[in-house]
C-alpha positions as CSV (number, residue, x, y, z in Angstrom):
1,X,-34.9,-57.8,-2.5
2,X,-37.2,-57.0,-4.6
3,X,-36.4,-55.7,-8.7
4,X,-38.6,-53.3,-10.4
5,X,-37.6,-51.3,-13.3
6,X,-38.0,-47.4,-13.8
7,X,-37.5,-45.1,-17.0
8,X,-34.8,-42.6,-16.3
9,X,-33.2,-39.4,-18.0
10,X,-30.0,-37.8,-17.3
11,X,-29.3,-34.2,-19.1
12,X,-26.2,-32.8,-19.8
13,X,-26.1,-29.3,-18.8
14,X,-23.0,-28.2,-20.6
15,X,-24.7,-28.9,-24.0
16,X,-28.2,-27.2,-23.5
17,X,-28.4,-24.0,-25.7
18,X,-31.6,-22.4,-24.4
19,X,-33.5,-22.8,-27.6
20,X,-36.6,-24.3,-26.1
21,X,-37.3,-26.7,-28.6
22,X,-38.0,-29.3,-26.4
23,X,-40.5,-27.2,-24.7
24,X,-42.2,-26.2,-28.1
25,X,-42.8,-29.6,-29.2
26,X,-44.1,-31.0,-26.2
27,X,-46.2,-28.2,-26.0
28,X,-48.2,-29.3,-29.4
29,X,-47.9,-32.5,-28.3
30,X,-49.3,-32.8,-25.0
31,X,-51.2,-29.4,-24.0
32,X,-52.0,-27.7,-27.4
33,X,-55.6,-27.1,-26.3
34,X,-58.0,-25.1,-24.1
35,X,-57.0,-25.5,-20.2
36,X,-53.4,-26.0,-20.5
37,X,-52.4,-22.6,-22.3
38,X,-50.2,-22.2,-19.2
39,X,-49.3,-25.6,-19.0
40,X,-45.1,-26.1,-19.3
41,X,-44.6,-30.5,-19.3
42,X,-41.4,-29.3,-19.7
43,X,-39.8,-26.1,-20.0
44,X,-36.3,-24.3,-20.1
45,X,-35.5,-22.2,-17.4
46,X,-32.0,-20.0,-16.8
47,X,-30.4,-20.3,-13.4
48,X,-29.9,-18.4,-11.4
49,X,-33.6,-17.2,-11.8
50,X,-36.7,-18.0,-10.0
51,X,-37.7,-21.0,-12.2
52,X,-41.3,-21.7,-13.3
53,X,-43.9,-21.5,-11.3
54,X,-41.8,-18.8,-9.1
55,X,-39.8,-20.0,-6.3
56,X,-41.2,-23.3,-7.0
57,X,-37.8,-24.6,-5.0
58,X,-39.2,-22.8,-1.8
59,X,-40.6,-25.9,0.5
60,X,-40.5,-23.5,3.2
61,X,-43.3,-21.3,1.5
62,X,-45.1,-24.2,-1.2
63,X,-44.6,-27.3,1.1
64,X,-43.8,-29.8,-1.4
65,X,-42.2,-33.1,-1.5
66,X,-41.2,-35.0,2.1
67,X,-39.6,-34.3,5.7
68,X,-38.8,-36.5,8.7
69,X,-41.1,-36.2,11.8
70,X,-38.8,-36.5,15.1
71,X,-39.2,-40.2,14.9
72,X,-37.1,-40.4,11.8
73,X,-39.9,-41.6,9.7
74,X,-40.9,-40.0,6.3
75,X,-44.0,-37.6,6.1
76,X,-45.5,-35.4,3.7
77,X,-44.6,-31.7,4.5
78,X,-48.1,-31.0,3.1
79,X,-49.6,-32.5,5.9
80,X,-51.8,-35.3,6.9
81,X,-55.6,-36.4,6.2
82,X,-56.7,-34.0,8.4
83,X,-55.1,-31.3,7.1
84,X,-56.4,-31.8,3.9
85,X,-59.9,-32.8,4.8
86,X,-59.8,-28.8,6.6
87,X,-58.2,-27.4,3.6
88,X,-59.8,-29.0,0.7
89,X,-61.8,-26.6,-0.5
90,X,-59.2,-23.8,-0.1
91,X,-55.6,-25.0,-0.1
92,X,-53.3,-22.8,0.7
93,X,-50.2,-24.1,-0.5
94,X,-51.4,-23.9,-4.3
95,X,-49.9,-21.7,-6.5
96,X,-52.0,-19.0,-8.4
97,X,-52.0,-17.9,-12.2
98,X,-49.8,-15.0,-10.6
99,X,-47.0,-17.7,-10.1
100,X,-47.6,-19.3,-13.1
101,X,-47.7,-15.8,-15.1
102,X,-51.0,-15.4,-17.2
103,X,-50.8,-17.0,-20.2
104,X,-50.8,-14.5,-23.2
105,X,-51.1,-14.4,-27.1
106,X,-51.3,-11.2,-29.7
107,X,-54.1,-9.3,-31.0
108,X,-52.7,-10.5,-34.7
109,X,-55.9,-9.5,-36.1
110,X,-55.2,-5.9,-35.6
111,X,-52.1,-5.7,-38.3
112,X,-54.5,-7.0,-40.4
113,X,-57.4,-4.6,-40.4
114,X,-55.7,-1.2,-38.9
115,X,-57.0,1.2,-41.4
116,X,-54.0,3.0,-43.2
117,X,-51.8,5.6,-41.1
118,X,-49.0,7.2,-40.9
119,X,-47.8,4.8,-37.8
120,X,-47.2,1.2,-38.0
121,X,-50.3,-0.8,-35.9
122,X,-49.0,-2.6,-32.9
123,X,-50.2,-6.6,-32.3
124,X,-51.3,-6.1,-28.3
125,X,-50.8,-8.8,-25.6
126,X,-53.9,-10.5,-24.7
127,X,-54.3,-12.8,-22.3
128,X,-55.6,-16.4,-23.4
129,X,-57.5,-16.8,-20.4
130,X,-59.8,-14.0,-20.5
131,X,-59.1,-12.0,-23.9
132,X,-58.4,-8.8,-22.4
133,X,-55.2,-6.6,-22.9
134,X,-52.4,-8.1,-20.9
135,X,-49.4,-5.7,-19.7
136,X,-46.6,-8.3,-19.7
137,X,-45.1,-9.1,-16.1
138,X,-43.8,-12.8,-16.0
139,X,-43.5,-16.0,-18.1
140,X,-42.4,-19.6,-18.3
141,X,-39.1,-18.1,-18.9
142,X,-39.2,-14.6,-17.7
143,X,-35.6,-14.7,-16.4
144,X,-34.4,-16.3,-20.1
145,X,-30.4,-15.1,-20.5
146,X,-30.3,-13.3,-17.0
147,X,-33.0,-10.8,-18.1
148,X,-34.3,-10.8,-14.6
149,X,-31.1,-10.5,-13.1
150,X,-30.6,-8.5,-10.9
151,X,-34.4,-7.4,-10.0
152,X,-35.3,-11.2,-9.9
153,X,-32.5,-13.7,-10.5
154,X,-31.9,-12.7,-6.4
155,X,-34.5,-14.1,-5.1
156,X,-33.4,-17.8,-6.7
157,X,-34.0,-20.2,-3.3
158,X,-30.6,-21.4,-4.4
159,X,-28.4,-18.6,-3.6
160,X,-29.8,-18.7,0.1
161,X,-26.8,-18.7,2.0
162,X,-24.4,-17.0,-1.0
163,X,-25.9,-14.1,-1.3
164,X,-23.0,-11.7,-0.8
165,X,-20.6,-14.6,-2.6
166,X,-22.8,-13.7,-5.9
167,X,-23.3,-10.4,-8.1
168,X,-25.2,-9.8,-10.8
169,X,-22.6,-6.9,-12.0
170,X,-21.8,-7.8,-15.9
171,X,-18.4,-9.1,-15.3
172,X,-19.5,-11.3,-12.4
173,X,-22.4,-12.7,-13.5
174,X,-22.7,-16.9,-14.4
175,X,-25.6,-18.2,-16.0
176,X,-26.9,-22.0,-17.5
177,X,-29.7,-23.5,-18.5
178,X,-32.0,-26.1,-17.1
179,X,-34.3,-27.9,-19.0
180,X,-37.0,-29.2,-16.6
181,X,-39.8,-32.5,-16.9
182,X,-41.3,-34.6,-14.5
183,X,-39.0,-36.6,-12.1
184,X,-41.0,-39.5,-12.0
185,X,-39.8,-39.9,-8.7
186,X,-39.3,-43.6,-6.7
187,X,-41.0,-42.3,-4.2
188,X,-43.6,-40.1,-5.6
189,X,-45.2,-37.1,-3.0
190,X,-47.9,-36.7,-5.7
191,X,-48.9,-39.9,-5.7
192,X,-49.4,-39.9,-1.7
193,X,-50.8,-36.7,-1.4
194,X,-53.9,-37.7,-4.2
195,X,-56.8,-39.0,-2.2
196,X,-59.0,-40.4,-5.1
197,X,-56.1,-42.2,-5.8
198,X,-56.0,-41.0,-9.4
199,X,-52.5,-40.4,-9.8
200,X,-50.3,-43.3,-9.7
201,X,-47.1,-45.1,-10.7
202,X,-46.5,-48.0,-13.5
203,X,-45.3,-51.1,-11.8
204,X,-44.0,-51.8,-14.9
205,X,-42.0,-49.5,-16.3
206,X,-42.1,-46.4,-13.2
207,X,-43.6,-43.6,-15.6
208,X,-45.8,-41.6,-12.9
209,X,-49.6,-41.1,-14.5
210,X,-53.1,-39.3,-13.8
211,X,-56.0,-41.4,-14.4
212,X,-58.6,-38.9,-15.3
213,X,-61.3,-41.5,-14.5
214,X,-60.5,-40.9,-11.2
215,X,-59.1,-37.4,-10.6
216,X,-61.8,-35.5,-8.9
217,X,-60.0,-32.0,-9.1
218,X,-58.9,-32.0,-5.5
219,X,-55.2,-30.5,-6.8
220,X,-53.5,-31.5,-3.8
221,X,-51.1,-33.4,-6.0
222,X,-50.1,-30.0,-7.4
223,X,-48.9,-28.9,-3.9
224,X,-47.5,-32.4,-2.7
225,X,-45.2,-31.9,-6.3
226,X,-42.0,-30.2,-4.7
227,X,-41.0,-29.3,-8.6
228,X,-44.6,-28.0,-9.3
229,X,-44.8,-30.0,-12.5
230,X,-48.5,-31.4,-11.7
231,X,-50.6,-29.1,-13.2
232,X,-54.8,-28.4,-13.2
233,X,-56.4,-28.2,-16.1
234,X,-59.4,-25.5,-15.7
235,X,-61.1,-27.1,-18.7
236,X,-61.5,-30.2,-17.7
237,X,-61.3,-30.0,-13.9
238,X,-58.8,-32.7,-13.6
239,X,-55.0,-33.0,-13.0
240,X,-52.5,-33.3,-15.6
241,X,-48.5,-33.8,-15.8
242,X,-45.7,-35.2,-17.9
243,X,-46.5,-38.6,-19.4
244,X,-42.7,-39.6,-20.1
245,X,-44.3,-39.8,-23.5
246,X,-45.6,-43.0,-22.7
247,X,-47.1,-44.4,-25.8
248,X,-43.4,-43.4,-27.1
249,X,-41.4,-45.1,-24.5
250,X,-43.6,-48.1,-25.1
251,X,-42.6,-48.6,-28.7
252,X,-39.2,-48.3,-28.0
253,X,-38.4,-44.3,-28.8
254,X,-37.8,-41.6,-27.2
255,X,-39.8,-38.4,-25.3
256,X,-40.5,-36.0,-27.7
257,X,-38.6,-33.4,-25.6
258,X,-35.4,-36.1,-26.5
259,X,-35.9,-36.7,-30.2
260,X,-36.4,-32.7,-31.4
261,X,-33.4,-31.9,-28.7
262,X,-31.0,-29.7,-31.0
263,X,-28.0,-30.2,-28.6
264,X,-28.6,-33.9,-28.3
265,X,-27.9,-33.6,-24.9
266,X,-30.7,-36.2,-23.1
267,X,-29.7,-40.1,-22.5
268,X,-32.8,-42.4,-21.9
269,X,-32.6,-45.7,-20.7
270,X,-33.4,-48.2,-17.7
271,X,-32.6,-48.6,-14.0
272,X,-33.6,-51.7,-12.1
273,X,-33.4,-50.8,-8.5
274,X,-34.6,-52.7,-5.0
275,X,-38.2,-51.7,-4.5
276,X,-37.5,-52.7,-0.4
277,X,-34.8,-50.6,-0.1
278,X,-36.4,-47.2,-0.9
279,X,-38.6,-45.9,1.8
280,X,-35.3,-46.5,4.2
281,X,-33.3,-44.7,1.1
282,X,-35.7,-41.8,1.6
283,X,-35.7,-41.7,5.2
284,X,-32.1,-40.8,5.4
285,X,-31.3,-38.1,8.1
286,X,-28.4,-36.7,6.9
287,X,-29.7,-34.8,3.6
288,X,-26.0,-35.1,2.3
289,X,-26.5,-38.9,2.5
290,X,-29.7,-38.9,0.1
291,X,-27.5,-39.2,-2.6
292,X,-25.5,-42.2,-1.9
293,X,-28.8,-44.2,-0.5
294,X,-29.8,-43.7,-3.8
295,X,-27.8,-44.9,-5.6
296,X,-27.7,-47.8,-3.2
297,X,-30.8,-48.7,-4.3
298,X,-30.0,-49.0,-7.6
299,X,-28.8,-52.4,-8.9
300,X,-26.3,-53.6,-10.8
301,X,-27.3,-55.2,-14.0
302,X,-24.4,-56.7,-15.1
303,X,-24.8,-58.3,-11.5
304,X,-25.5,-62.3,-12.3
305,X,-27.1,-62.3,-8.7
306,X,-29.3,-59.2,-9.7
307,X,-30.4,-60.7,-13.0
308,X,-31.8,-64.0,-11.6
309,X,-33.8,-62.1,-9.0
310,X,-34.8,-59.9,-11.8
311,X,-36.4,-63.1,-13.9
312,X,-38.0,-64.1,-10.8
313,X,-39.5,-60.9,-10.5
314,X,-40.7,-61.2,-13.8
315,X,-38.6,-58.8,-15.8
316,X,-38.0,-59.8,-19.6
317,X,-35.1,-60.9,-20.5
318,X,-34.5,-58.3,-23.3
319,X,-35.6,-55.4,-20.5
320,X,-32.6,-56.8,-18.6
321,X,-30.1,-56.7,-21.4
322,X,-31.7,-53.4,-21.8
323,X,-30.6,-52.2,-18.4
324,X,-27.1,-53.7,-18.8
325,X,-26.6,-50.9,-21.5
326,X,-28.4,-48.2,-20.0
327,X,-26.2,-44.6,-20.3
328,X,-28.2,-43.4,-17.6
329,X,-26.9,-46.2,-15.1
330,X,-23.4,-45.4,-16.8
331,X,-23.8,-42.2,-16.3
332,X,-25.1,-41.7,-12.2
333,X,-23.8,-44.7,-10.9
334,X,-21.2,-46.4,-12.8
335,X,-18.8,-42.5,-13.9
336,X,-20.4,-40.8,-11.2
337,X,-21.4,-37.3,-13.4
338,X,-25.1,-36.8,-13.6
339,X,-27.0,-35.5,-10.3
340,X,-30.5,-35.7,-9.2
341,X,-32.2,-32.6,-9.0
342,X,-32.9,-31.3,-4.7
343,X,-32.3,-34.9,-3.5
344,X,-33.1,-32.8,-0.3
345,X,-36.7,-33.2,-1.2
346,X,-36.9,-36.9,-0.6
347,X,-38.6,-37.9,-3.5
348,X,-35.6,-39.9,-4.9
349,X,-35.7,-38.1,-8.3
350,X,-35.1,-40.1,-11.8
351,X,-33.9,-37.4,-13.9
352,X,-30.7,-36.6,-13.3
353,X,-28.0,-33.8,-14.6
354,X,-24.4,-33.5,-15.5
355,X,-23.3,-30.4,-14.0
356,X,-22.5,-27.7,-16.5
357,X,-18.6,-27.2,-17.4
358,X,-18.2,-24.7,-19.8
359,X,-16.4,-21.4,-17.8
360,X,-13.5,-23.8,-16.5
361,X,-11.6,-23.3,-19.9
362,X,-11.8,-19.6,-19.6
363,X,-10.7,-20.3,-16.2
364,X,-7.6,-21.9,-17.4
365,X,-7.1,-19.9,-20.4
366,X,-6.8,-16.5,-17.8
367,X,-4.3,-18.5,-15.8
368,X,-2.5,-19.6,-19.5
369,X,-2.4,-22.7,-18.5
370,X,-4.1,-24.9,-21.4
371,X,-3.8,-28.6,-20.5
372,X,-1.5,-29.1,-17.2
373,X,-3.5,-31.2,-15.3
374,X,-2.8,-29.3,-12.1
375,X,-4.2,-26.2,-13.5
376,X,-7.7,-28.1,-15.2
377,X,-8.3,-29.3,-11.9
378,X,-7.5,-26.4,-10.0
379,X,-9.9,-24.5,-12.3
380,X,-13.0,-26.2,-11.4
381,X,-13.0,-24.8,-7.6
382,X,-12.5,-21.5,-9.6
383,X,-15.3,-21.8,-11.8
384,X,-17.6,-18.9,-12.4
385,X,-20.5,-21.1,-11.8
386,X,-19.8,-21.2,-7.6
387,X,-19.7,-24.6,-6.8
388,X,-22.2,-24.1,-3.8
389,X,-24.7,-22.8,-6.4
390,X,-24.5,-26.5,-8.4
391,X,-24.2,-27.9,-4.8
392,X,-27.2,-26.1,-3.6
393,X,-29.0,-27.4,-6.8
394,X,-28.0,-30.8,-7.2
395,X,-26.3,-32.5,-4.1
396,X,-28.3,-31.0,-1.1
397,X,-25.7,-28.8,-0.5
398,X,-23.1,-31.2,-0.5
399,X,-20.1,-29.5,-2.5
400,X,-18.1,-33.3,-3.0
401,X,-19.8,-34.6,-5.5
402,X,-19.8,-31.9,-7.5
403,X,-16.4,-31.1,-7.5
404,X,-16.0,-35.0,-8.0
405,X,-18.1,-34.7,-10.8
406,X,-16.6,-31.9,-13.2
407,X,-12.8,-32.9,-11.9
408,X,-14.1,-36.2,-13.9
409,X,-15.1,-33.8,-16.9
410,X,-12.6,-32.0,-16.2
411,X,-10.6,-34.7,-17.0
412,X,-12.0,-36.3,-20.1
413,X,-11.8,-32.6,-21.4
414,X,-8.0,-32.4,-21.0
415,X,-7.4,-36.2,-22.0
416,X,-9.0,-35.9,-24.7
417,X,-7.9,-32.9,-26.6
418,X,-4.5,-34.2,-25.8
419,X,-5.6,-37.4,-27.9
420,X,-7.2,-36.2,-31.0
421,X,-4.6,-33.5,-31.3
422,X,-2.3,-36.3,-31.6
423,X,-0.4,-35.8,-28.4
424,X,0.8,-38.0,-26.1
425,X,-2.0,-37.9,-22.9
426,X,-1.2,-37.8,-19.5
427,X,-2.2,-41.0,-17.9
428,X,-2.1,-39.2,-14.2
429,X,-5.4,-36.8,-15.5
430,X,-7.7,-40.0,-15.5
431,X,-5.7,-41.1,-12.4
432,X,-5.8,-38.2,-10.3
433,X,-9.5,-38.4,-10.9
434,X,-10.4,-41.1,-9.9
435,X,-10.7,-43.2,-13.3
436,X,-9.0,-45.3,-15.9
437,X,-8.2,-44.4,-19.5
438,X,-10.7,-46.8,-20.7
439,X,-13.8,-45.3,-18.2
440,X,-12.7,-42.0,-19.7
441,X,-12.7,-43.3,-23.8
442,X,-16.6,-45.1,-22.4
443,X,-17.5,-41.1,-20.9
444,X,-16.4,-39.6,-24.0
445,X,-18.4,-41.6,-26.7
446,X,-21.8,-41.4,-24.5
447,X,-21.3,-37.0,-23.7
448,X,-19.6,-36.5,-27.3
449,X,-20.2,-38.9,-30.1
450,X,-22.9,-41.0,-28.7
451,X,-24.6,-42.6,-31.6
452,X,-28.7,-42.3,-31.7
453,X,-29.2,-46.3,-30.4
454,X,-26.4,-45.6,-27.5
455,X,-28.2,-42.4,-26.0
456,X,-31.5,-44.0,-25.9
457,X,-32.2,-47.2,-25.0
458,X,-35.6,-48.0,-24.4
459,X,-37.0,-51.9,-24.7
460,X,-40.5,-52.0,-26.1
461,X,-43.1,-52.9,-24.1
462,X,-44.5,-56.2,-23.1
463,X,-48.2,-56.4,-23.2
464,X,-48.1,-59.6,-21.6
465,X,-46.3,-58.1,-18.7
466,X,-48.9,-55.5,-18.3
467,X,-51.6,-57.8,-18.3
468,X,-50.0,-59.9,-15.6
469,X,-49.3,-57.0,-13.4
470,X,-52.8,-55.5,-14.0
471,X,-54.4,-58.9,-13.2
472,X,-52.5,-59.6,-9.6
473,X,-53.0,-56.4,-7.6
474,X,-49.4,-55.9,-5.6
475,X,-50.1,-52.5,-4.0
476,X,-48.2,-49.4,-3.7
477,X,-44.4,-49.8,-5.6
478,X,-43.1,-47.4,-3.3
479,X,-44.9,-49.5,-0.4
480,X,-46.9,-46.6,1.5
481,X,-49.6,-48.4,2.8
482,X,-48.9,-48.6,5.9
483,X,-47.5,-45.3,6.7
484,X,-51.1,-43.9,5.8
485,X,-53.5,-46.7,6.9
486,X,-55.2,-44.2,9.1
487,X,-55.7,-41.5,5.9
488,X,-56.7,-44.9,3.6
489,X,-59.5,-45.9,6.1
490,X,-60.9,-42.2,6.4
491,X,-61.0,-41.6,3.0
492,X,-62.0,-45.5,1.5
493,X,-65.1,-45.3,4.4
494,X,-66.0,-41.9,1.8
495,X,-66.1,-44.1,-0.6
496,X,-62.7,-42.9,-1.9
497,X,-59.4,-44.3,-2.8
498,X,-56.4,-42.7,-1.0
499,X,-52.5,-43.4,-1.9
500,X,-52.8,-47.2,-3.6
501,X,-50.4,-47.2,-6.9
502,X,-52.4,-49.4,-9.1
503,X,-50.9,-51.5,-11.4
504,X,-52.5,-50.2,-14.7
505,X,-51.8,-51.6,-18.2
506,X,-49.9,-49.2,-20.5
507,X,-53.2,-48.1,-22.6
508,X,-55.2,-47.3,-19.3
509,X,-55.6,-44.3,-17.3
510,X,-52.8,-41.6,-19.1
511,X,-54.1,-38.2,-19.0
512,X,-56.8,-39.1,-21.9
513,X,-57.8,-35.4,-21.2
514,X,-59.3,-34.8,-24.5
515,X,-61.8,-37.6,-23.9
516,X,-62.3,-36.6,-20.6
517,X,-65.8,-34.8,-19.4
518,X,-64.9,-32.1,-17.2
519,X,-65.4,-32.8,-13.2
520,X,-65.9,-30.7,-10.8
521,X,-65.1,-31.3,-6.7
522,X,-67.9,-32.5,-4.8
């Protein structure tokens, strides 16, 4: 066993209002400047709908993320080193602007100076990229509220298989939001598809980078991304992604995207895991089983036998304390309500979601039931949300935990309106599923009245730590090497680094872009 530590997220779904200021501020933030103007680190998008870039959930059509070859060992579905040495000047699993949607701002200038007339002067679209007059066909959010339903919502890779269960008809249609960053995965596809070996993860904390000393443009980190959140930055000529708001994280606060969130909806905090247990958590055949092998990775930290292999591994002490009061453990392992998002895709995701709720007290209200617990839990199979949909989303398909999970908020829901309207509760709701009165009074103050320190706690960082890990080289977290010992020797006899996750300190190799002299491929 070996501990390592990684910076997780969970987001409740039932709280997230669509206001997209979480994608505003991290958009003056982190990619306020030229090359990024299409650039989303994270973004809002309304499902069902075909997300951002389009049908980025696809594998099929953007090969992204990992598979199993018929020896039952993990591979990139991108391909191997000579695919990419045959395809690196044209790769044809990258997604174009027209997938991203061109970037656009108004001609402003013209309400300004339009000479006086007898009709009001109209601020154009132009496009950012080029200047030129931009008639409006997509966006980071095109499908915002269902707008694209039914022309686009459709074509959602999630309804594959439901597509005569769901209508887009007024009275039938469902909709939620889901706010996207980074994964910072355990087992990163970017980070094995980059052959400079630019793009890396921090032994020390897990936050997935781009060193832009070393990125030469080669963008096959944008396709190896199965949630398309690597981005290029035409500018510069380098690779750029989510930075978990590092410099942040180390001082002990929160992402932007978590501090400006209006429905206070994201939990931050740590998850120590077994480092040797994830390439065999990954390599799972049954994709319904990815779930549970992740979570069997994870480690308890209130564990005695966990903690002193922890302080051998050289985790502080406070880091540790940290991790014993993480609501992100509480939340996917310990109540069992926050998903990953497409487990399917092997990359053993580290954001993670509560499904959304809401509709199941219409549900019950048409039934004029309010509180029985029969009817509550009955409602959630009869949600307008289709269970296969969240499933599809969040489980790899699997419909159990998802029921498990809103029958659980189901529950807290019905116990606790009971409670603070002075009733007596029913102690067979917690019961029936699957939980105690006190689990469900520890659920209820980290979804509802969560205080600022309880939804995000984040241990500063020890520089001492990071200089320890960046003197003593320990190789790839994930442990890669020898899966693609044939690619390293190909491309390290170029004279270029392929799939090594460096140990870096925390003030080394971010995506310094600003800095950065543009580089070009050679």
């Amino acid at each position: 066993m070996r501990i390592m530590v990684n910076v997780g997220m969970v987001m409740n779904l039932d709280k997230c209002i669509g206001c997209h200021t979480c994608s505003v501020t991290c958009k003056q933030v982190w990619t306020n400047r030229r090359g990024t103007e299409y650039v989303w680190f994270n973004n809002v998008e309304t499902k069902p709908g075909l997300g951002y870039p389009k049908r980025y959930e696809d594998q099929d059509r953007w090969r992204g993320g990992w598979e199993l070859d018929r020896r039952g060992r993990l591979r990139l579905r991108s391909g191997g080193w000579l695919y990419k040495l045959l395809t690196i000047f044209a790769n044809p699993d990258l997604p174009t602007i027209d997938d991203y949607a061109e970037p656009w701002t108004y001609d402003y200038e013209t309400l300004f100076t339009a000479p006086v007339s007898a009709d009001d002067p109209v601020a154009r679209a132009r496009s950012q990229l080029t200047g030129r007059p931009l008639a409006l066909r997509g966006g980071a959010n095109w499908d915002d509220n269902l707008a694209g339903a039914p022309e686009h919502a459709g074509a959602d890779p999630n309804l594959r298989g439901m597509e005569a269960q769901v209508q887009f008809e007024f009275t039938q249609a469902f909709m939620f939001y889901l706010p996207r960053i980074c994964e910072h995965c355990l087992n990163p596809s970017c980070v094995a598809s980059c052959p400079s070996g630019a793009m890396y993860k921090r032994e020390e904390d897990g936050i997935v980078l781009v060193d832009q000393d070393k990125c030469r443009g080669w963008r096959f980190c944008v396709s190896g991304c199965p949630y398309k959140k690597v981005y290029f930055n035409h500018q510069t000529g380098k690779a750029e992604k989510c930075t978990f708001c590092y410099p942040r994280i180390e001082a002990g606060l929160p992402t932007i995207c978590s501090e400006t969130c209006v429905g206070r909806l994201r939990h931050l905090g740590l998850i120590l895991y077994d480092a040797d247990g994830v390439r065999e958590a990954a390599s799972v055949r049954d994709p319904h089983r990815l779930l549970d092998a992740q979570l069997g990775v994870f480690c308890d930290p209130a564990d005695p036998t966990v903690q002193a292999q922890a302080r051998r591994d050289g985790i502080p002490e406070d880091w540790i304390e940290a991790a014993q009061r993480s609501p992100v453990y509480a939340l996917a392992v310990r109540h069992r309500v926050a998903l990953p998002l497409h487990p399917e895709f092997r990359t053993l995701p580290m954001v993670w979601y509560v499904p959304p709720l809401s509709p199941v007290v219409n549900a019950v209200a048409r039934r004029a039931a309010d509180a029985d617990p029969d009817d509550v839990f009955y409602a959630v199979d009869q949600m307008r949300i289709p269970l296969q949909y969240l499933a599809n989303l969040l489980a790899a398909g699997d419909v159990e935990p998802v029921r498990a999970a809103l029958r659980r908020l189901a529950a807290l829901r019905a116990y606790m309106r009971e409670q603070q309207l002075g009733g007596t509760p029913d102690p067979a709701i917690p019961a029936r599923a699957g939980m105690d009165p006190g689990a469900l009074d520890e659920l209820y103050r980290l979804l509802a009245i969560a205080k600022y320190e309880d939804r995000y706690v984040i241990p500063s960082a020890h520089t001492e730590t990071a200089d320890r890990l960046a003197a003593v080289h320990t190789g790839c977290s994930v442990g890669w090497e020898s899966q693609f010992a044939a690619t390293a020797s190909h491309f390290r006899a170029n004279h270029v680094q392929f799939v090594h996750v460096q140990p870096r300190r925390p003030d080394h190799g971010a995506s310094e872009t600003m800095a950065a002299e543009p580089e070009q491929p050679s």
